[in-house]
C-alpha positions as CSV (number, residue, x, y, z in Angstrom):
1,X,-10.2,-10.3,-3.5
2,X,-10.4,-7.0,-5.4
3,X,-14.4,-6.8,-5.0
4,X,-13.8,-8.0,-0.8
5,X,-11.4,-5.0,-0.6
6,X,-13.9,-2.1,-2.4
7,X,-17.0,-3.8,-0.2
8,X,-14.8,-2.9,2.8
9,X,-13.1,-0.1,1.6
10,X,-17.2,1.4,0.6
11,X,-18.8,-0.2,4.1
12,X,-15.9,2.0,6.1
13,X,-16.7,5.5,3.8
14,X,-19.7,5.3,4.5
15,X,-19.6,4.0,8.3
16,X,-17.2,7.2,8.7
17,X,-19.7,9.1,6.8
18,X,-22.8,8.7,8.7
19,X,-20.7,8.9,11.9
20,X,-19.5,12.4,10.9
21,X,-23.1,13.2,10.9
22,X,-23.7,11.8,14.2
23,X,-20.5,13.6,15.8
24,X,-22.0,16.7,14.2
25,X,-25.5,16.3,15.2
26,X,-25.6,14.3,18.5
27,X,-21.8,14.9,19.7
28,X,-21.9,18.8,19.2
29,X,-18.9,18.1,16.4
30,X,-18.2,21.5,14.3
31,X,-19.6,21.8,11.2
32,X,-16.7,21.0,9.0
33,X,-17.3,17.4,10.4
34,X,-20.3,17.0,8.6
35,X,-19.4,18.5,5.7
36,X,-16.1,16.1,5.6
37,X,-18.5,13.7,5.7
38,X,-20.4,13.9,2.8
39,X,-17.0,14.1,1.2
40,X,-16.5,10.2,2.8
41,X,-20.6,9.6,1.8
42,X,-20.0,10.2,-2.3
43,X,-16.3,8.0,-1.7
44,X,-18.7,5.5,-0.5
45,X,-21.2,5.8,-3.6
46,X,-18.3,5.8,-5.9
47,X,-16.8,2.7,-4.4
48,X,-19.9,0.7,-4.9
49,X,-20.0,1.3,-9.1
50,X,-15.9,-0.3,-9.1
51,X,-18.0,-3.4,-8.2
52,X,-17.9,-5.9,-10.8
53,X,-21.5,-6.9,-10.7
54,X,-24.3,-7.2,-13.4
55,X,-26.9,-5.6,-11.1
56,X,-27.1,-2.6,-8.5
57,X,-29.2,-4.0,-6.7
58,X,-27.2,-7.3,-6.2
59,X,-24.1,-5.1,-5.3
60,X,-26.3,-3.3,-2.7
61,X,-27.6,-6.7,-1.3
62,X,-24.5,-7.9,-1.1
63,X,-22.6,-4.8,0.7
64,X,-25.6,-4.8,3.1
65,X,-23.8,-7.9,4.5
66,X,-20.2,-6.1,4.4
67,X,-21.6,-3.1,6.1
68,X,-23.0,-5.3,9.0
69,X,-19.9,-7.0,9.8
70,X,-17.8,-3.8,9.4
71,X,-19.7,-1.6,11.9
72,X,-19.5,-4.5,14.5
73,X,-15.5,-3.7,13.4
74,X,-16.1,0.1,13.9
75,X,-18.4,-0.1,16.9
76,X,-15.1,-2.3,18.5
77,X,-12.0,0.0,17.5
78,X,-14.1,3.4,16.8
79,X,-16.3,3.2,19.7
80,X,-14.4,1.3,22.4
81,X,-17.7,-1.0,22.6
82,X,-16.9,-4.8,22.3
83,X,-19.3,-6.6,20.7
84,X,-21.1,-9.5,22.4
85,X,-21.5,-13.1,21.2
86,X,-24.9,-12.3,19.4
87,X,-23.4,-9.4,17.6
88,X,-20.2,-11.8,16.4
89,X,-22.6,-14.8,15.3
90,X,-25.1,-12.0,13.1
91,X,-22.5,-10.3,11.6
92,X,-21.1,-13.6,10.1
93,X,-24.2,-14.9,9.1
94,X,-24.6,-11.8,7.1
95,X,-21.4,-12.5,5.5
96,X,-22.4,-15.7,4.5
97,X,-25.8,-14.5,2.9
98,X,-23.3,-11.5,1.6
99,X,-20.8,-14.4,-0.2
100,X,-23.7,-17.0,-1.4
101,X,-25.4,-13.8,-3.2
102,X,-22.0,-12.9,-4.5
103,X,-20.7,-16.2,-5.6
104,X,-23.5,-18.2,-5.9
105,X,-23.8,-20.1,-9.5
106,X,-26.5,-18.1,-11.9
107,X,-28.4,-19.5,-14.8
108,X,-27.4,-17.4,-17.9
């Protein structure tokens, strides 16, 4: 449960992040917006080492899935934007490629 909760907790810093950017650049956001969102972009990075994985790159694989999922989340409460049937059935099969990488049995 404690890995679920940093992949979210990471997938949301860095959704926020990114979306700070956007405000700043395509919304006409102040300045400050951006710069609080690099502040959200290193929580994000940070998040991801708390992961207790063997492998970077399996944690990365396996938040790709998370982040998926959670900006179908964002795109719903952030953005007002519901998201459609396809969007519903693609984020979940990401979280199932996100749990069998996560949980899957591995040979020593």
């Amino acid at each position: 449960m404690r890995q679920a909760a940093i992949f979210l907790g990471a997938a949301m810093a860095e959704i926020a992040g990114c979306y700070a950017f956007w405000g700043w650049l395509r919304l006409g956001k102040p300045l400050w917006f951006a710069a609080a969102g690099m502040g959200s972009l290193f929580v994000f990075a940070w998040l991801l080492t708390l992961v207790d994985v063997a492998a970077a790159g399996r944690a990365y694989a396996v938040y790709g899935g998370v982040y998926v999922a959670a900006s179908l989340v964002w795109l719903r409460f952030v953005e007002g934007v519901p998201p459609d049937r396809w969007d519903l059935i693609g984020g979940a099969v990401c979280l199932v490629g996100a749990s069998i990488i996560l949980w899957g049995p591995r040979s020593a």
